[in-house]
C-alpha positions as CSV (number, residue, x, y, z in Angstrom):
1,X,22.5,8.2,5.7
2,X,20.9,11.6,4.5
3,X,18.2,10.8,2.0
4,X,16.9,13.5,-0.6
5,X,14.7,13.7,-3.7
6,X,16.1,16.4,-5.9
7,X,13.4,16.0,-8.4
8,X,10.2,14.4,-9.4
9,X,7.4,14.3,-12.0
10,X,4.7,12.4,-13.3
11,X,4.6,10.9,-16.6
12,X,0.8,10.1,-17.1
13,X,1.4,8.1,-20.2
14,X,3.5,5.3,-18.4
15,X,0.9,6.2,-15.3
16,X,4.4,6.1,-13.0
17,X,6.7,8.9,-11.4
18,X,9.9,9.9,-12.1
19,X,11.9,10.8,-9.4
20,X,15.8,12.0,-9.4
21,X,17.1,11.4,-6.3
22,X,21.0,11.6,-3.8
23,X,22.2,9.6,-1.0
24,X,25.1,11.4,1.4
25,X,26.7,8.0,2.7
26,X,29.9,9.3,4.3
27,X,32.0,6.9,5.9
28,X,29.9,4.2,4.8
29,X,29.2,2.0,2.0
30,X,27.1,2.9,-1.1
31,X,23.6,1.6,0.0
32,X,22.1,-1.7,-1.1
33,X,19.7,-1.4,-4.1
34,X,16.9,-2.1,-1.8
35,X,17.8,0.2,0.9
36,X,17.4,2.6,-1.9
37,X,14.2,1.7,-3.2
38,X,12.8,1.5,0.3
39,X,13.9,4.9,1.1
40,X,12.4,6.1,-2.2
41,X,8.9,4.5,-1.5
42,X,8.9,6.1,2.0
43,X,9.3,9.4,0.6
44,X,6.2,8.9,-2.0
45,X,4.4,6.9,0.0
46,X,4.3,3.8,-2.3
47,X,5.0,0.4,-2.2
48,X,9.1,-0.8,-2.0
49,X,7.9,-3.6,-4.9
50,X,6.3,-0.7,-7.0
51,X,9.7,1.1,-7.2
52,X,12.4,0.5,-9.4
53,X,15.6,1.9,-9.4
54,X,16.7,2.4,-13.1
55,X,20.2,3.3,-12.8
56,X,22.8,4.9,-9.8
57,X,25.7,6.8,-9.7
58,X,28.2,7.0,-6.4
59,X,31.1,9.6,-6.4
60,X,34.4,7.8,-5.3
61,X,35.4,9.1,-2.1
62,X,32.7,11.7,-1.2
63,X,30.1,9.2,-0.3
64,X,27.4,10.8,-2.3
65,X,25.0,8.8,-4.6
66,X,22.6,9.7,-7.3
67,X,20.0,8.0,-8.5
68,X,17.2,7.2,-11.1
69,X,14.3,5.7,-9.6
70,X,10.4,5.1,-11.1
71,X,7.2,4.4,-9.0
72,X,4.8,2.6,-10.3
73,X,1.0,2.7,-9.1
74,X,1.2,-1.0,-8.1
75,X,3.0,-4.1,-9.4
76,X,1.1,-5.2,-12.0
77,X,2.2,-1.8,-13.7
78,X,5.9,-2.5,-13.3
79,X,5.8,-5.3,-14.5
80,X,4.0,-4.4,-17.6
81,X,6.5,-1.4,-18.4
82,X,10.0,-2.5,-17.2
83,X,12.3,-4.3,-19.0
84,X,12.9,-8.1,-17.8
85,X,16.4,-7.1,-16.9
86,X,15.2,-4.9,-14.3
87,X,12.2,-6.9,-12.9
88,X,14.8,-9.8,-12.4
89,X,17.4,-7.3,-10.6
90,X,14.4,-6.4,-8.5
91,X,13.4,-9.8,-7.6
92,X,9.9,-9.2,-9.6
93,X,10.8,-12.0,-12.2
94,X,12.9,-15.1,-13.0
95,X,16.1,-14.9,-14.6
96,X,15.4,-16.6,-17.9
97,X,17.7,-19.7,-18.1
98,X,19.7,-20.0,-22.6
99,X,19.5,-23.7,-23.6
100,X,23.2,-24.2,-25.4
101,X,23.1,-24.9,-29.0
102,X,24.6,-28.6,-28.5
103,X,22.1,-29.5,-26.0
104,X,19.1,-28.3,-29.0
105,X,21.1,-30.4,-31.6
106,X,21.6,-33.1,-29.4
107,X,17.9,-32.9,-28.6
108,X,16.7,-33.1,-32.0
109,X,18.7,-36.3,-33.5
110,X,16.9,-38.6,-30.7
């Protein structure tokens, strides 16, 4: 697995960088989520749980992925940016669990 960041910069607003990178995979399968964040930490020297991988795209049949990624300074930053979608897909938060609108009425006529 060849690993490569094709571009990156540093958005000092959200105090995180933004980093465009591509996986060559041939003859095997598109990487895990957190292969892929792990590989991006390496290369910037951050944290794997400071890294979150916004979105990916694999070519069929080449076995090349691209990728979105952000790094964070630390956790605490993540988890103030990122959408709770995200933190949950990267383990940083629960998945929040709907209460059915029978079980509410049922709740209140007691």
């Amino acid at each position: 697995m060849n690993f490569e960041i094709e571009s990156k910069k540093q958005n000092l607003l959200q105090k995180r960088w933004e980093v465009i990178f591509k996986i060559e995979h041939k003859g095997a399968p598109t990487p895990k989520r957190d292969e892929m964040r792990q590989k991006v930490a390496e290369a910037l020297n951050a944290k794997k749980e400071a890294v979150v991988i916004d979105h990916t795209n694999t070519d069929t049949g080449i076995g090349i992925s691209t990728g979105y990624a952000k790094v964070y300074e630390n956790v605490e930053a993540v988890k103030k940016s990122e959408k709770h979608y995200l933190l949950v897909r990267h383990g940083l938060a629960e998945k929040k669990v709907k209460v059915k609108k029978a079980a509410k009425a049922a709740g209140k006529k007691k």
